[in-house]
C-alpha positions in Angstrom: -61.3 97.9 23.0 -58.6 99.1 24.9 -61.0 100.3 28.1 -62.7 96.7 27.6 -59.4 95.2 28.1 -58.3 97.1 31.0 -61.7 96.6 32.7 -61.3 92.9 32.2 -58.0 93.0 33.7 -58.9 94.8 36.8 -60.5 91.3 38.8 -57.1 89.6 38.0 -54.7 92.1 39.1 -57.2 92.9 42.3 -55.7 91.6 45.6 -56.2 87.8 46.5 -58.8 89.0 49.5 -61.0 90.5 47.4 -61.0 87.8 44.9 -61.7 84.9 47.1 -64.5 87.2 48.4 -66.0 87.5 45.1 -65.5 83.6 44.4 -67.4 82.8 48.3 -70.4 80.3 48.0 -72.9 82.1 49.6 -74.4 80.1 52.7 -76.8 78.0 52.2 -80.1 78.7 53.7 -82.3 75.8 55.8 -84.7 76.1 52.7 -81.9 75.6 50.4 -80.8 72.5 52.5 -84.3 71.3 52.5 -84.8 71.4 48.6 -80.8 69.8 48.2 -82.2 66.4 50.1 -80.6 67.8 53.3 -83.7 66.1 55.2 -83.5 62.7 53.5 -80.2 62.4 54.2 -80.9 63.3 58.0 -83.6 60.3 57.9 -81.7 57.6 56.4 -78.9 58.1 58.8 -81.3 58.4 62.1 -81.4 54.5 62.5 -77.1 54.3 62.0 -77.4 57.1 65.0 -79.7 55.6 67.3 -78.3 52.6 67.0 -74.4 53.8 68.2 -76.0 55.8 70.5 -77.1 52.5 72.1 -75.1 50.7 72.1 -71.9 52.5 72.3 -72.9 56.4 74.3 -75.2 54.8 76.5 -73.2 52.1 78.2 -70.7 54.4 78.8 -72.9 57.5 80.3 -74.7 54.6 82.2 -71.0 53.2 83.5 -70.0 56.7 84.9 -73.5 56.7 86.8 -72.9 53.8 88.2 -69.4 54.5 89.3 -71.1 57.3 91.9 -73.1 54.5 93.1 -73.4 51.4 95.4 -74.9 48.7 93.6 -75.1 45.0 92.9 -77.6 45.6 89.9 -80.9 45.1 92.2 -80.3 47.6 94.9 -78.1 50.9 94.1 -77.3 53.6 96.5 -76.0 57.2 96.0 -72.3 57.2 97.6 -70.6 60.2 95.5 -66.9 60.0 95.8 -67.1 57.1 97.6 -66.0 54.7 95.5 -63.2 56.3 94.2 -61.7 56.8 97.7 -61.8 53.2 98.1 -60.3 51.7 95.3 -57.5 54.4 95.2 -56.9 53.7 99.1 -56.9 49.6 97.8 -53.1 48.7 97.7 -54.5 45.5 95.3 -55.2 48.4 92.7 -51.7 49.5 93.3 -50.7 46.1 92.8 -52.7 45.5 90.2 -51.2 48.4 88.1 -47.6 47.4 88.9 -48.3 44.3 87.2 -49.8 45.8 84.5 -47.2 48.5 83.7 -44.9 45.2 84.1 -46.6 43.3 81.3 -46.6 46.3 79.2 -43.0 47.2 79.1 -42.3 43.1 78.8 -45.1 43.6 75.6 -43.5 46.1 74.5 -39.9 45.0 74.4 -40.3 41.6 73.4 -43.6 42.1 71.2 -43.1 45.6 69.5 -39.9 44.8 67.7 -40.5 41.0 66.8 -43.4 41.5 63.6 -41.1 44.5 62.2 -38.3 42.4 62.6 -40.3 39.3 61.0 -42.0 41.4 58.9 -38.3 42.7 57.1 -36.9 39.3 56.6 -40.0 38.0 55.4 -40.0 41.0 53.0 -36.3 39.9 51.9 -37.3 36.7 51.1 -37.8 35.9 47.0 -39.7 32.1 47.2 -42.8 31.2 49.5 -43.6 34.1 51.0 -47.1 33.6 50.9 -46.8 30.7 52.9 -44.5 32.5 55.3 -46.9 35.2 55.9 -50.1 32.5 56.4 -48.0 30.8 58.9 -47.1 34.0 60.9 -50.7 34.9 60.9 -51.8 31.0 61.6 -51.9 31.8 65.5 -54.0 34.9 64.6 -56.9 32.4 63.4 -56.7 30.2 66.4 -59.2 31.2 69.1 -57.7 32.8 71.9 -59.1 31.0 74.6 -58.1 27.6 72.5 -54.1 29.0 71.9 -54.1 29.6 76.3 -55.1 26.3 77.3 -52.7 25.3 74.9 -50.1 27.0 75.8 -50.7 26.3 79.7 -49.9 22.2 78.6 -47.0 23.8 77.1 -46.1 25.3 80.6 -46.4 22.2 82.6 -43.6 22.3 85.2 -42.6 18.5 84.9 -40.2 17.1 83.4 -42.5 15.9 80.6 -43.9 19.2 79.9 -43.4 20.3 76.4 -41.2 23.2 77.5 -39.5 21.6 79.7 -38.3 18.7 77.7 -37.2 20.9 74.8 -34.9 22.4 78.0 -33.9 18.9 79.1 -32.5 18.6 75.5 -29.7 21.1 76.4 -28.8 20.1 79.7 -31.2 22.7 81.5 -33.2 21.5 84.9 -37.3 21.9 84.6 -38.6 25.4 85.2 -41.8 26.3 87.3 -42.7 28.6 84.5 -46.6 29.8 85.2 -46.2 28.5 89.1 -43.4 31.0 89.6 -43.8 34.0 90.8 -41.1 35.7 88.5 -41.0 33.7 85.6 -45.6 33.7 85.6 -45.4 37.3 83.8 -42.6 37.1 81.4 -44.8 33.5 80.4 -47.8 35.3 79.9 -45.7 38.0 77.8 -44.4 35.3 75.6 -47.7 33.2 74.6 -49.5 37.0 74.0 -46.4 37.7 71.4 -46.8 34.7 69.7 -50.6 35.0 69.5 -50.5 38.7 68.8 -47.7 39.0 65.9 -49.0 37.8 63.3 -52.1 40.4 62.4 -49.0 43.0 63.2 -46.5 41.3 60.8 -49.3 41.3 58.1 -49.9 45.2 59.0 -45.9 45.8 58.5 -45.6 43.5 55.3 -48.5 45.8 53.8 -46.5 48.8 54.9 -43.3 47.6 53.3 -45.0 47.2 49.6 -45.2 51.1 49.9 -41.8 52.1 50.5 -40.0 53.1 46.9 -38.0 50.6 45.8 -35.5 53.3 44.9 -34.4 54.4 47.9 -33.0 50.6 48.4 -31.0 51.3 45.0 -29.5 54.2 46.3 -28.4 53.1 49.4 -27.2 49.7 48.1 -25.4 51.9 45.5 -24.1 54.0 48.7 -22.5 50.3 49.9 -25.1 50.0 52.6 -25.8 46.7 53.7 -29.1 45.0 54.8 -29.3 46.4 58.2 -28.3 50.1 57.1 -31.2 50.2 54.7 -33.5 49.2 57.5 -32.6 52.2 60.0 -32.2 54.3 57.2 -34.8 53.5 54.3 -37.4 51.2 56.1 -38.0 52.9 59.4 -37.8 56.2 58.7 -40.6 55.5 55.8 -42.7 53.4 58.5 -42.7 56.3 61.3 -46.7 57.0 60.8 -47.5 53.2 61.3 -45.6 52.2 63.9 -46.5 55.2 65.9 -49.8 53.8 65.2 -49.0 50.2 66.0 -47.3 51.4 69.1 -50.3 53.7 70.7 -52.6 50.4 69.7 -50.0 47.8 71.4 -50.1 50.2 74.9 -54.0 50.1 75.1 -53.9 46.8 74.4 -51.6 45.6 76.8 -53.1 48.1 79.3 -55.9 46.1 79.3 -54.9 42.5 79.1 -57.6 40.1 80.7 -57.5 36.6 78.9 -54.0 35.4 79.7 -53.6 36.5 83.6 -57.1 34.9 83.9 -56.8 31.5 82.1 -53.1 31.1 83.3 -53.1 31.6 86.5 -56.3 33.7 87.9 -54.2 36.3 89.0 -51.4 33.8 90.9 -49.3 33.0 92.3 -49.2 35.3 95.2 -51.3 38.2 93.2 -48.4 38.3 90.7 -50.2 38.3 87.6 -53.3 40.3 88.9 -53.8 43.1 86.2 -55.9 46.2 86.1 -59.0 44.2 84.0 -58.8 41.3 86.3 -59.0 43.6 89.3 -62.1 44.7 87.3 -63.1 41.2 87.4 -62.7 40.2 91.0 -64.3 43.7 92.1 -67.5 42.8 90.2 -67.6 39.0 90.2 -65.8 38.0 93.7 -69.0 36.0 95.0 -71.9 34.4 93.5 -74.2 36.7 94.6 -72.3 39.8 92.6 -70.1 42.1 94.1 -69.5 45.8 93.8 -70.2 46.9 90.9 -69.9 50.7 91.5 -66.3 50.0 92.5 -65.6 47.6 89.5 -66.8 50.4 87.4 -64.9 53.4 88.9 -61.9 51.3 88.1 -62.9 51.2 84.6 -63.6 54.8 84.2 -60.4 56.0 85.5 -58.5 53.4 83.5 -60.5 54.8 80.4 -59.4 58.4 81.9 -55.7 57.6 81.8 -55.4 55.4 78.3 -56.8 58.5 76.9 -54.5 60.9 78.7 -51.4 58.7 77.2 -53.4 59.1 74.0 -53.6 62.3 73.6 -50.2 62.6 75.0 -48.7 60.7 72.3 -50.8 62.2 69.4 -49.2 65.4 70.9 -45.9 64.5 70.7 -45.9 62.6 67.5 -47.5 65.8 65.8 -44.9 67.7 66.7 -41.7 64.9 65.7 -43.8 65.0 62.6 -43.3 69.2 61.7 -39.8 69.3 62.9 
């Protein structure tokens, strides 16, 4: 009994190597994936693959082709580098990406903030906040191209725009708003906030129901007041989403079409030109089609630096995340 027991006893007090050797799956064989419904499983998901091959891999393997190229869609041409020269020797490009950079640091000051500060008060509140929360999200449902054209009778410049008279209220003179040159950006900036918030402020809200509720006890038993609890409880519980939210809000906003192009196509004086509508002009310019190697380098090295700044920021926020 007593060699029994010390035999038994050997395995456990053996080192944790050669355990986890001894408890290995052995690997499985392409006969044993056959017989385990390995092949099946290959043929029910060959239609899924085909079908994002299509219409996702393709489009892009057949956009980088046609970057190398000079073509209008009938006749193409072989150019190389040629396209990319020219676009990156066209100062409208540089333009163009001012502007956008522009909108995105107006996007994100104005329209990062605004649904987690909407999102906390609407948290606060004890009565209606369903109805809060399907308001915020009301300019969400409206269709985008129907909340612009709004917004651009908001912006007339008379005295009897809508704007304009809510100004005349307090005394202020009419404002060129969207036929300024400096006030067409931060214009744009303000309708995309108010179209953009509310899907965010619904994201947040969600977020919120997740944070303990005892962490709020102890700081309100520490004597901390509404505000302390935010930058010490709320924010430091949201970090993963809003590092999330804020990597979706830059490739968003670095690729901002519908306002610049509804508003003011790009005007006045190129002001509102952004990297998309550049896009735009490069391929549709003329009835007869225009570049479209050129409008697709463009899009190629846009998609080249959005991922850079992605994979910068995933970088980063790994490493706030272990320290």
């Amino acid at each position: 009994m007593t060699t029994m027991t010390q035999e038994s006893a050997a395995p456990a007090d053996s080192p944790p190597a050669s355990r986890a050797a001894t408890r290995r799956r052995p690997r499985r064989s392409p006969v044993t994936w056959y017989r385990g419904g390995g092949l099946w499983n290959l043929l029910f998901l060959l239609p899924m693959i085909f079908v994002f091959f299509f219409f996702s891999w393709s489009p892009i393997v057949q956009s980088v082709i046609m970057s190398f190229q000079k073509t209008n869609m009938i006749v193409s041409e072989w150019v190389g580098l040629d396209n990319y020269v020219a676009i990156l020797s066209d100062p409208d490009l540089g333009r163009a990406v001012v502007n956008t950079v522009y909108f995105a640091l107006l996007a994100l000051l104005f329209g990062f903030p605004l649904p987690l500060f909407m999102a906390v008060l609407m948290s606060e509140v004890k009565r209606g906040k369903g109805l809060y929360s399907a308001l915020a999200y009301l300019p969400v449902v409206i269709p985008p191209v129907v909340a612009v054209l709004l917004w651009k009778v908001f912006y007339g410049a008379d005295a009897n725009g809508v704007f304009n008279t809510i100004l005349g209220w307090f005394g202020i003179p009419p404002q060129p708003w969207i036929q300024s040159a400096v006030q067409a950006m931060p214009s744009l900036v303000l309708e995309a906030t108010w179209a953009a918030a509310g899907g965010s402020i619904i994201i947040y809200l969600a977020a919120l129901l997740s944070v303990p509720p005892e962490l709020y006890d102890a700081a309100e038993v520490d004597g901390a007041g509404i505000w302390q609890k935010v930058w010490h409880v709320t924010l430091p519980q949201l970090r993963g989403i809003l590092f999330i939210m804020l990597i979706l809000q830059v490739i968003a906003t670095a690729q901002v079409f519908l306002e610049p192009f509804l508003f003011t196509g790009g005007g006045p004086v190129g002001s509102t030109t952004t990297v998309l509508l550049y896009i735009y002009n490069k391929a549709f310019r003329n009835s007869l089609g225009g570049d479209y190697g050129e409008a697709t380098a463009v899009s190629v090295l846009l998609a080249i630096v959005l991922a850079i700044l992605s994979w910068l920021y995933f970088k980063l926020t790994n490493r706030w995340s272990t320290t």
